[in-house]
C-alpha positions in Angstrom: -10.9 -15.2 -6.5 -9.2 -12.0 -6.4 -8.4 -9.5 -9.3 -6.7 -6.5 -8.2 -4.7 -6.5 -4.8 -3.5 -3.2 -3.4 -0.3 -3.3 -1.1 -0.2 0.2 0.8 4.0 1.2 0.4 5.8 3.5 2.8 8.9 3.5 0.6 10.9 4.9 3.1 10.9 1.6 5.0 10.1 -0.5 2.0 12.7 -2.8 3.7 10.7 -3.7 6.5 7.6 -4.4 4.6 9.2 -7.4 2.4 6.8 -10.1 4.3 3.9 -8.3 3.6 5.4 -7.4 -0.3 5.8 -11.3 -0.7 2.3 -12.6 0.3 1.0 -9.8 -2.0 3.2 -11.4 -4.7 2.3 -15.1 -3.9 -1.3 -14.1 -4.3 -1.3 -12.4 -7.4 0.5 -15.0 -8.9 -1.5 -17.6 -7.5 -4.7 -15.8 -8.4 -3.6 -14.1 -11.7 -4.0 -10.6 -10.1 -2.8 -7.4 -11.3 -1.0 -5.8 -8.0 -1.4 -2.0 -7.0 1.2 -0.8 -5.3 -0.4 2.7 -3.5 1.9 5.5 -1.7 1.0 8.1 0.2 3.7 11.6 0.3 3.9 15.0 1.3 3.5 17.7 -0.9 7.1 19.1 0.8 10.6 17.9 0.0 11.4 14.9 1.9 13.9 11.8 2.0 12.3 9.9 -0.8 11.7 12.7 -3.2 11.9 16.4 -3.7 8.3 16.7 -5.3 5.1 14.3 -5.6 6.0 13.8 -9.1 9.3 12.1 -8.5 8.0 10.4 -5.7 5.2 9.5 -8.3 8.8 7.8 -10.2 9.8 5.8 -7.6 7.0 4.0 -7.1 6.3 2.9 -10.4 9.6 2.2 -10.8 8.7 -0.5 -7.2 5.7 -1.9 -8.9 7.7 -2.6 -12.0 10.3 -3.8 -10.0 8.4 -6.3 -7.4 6.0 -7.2 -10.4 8.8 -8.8 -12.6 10.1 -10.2 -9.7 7.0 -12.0 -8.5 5.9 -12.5 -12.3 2.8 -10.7 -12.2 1.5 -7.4 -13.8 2.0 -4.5 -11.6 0.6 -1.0 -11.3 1.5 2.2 -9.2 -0.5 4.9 -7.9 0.2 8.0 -6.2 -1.4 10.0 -3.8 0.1 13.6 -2.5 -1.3 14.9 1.0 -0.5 17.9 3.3 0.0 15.6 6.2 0.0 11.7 5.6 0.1 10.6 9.0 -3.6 11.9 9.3 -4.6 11.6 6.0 -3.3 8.4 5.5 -6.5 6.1 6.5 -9.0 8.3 4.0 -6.5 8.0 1.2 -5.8 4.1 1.3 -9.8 3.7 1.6 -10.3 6.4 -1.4 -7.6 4.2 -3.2 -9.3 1.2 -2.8 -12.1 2.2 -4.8 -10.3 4.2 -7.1 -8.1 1.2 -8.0 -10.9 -1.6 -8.3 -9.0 -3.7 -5.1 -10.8 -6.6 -4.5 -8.2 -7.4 -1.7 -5.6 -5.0 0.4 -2.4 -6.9 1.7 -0.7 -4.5 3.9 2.0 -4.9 6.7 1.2 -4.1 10.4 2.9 -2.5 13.0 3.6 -4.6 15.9 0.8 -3.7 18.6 1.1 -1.3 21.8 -0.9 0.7 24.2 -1.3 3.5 21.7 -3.8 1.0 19.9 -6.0 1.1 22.6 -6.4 5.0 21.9 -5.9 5.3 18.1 -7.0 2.5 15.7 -4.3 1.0 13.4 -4.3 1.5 10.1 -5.4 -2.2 8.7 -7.8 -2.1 11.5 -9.3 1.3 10.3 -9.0 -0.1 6.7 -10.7 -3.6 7.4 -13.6 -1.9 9.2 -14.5 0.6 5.9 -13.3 -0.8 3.1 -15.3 -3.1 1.0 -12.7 -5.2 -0.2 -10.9 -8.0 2.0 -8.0 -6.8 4.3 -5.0 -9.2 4.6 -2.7 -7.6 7.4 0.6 -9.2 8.2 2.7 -9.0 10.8 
């Protein structure tokens, strides 16, 4: 049913996404799908990694990481923006068709008034994307 499933990673709080990472996982290996594990940086220094390049590192070192671990073949890809908090949305829907996703399995944030003002990012995804949108919370 599905081919390629993308899993959106903030690997700065990797940690808190594992229910999300392991419903990605039980699908692909379920399905036989190849998982592509997208991140979004800065183009400035930050916690994770002094450039886009070795941020670029880390995260193929993840996908390598969670693919072995869930059994299936894993990818990476990473996307560099001046300010990912409001380019985040247009990237992870660029990345879906840059990536052939047939499915997106992403975390959410639990919801507050704030959603009433600014849509979420799996809502935001769900509504433009042309592949299936799996949020879990």
């Amino acid at each position: 049913m599905f081919n390629r499933i993308m899993v959106p990673i903030d690997l700065t709080h990797a940690d808190k996404l594992e229910k999300a990472l392991d419903v990605a996982g039980d699908l692909a290996a379920h399905y036989g799908a190849t998982l592509i594990y997208v991140g979004v940086t800065t183009e400035q220094p930050s916690s994770i990694a002094h450039t886009p390049a070795e941020f670029a590192e880390k995260l193929e070192a993840f996908a390598k990481e969670k693919g072995k671990a869930h059994g299936t073949d894993a990818e990476s890809k990473a996307y560099s923006s001046h300010d990912p908090s409001i380019d985040l949305d247009d990237t992870l829907l660029k990345a879906v068709g840059e990536t052939g996703a047939d499915l997106v399995v992403m975390a959410s944030h639990i919801p507050n008034v704030t959603d009433y003002i600014w849509p979420s990012n799996g809502g935001t995804i769900a509504g433009h994307s042309k592949a299936s949108v799996m949020v879990v919370r």
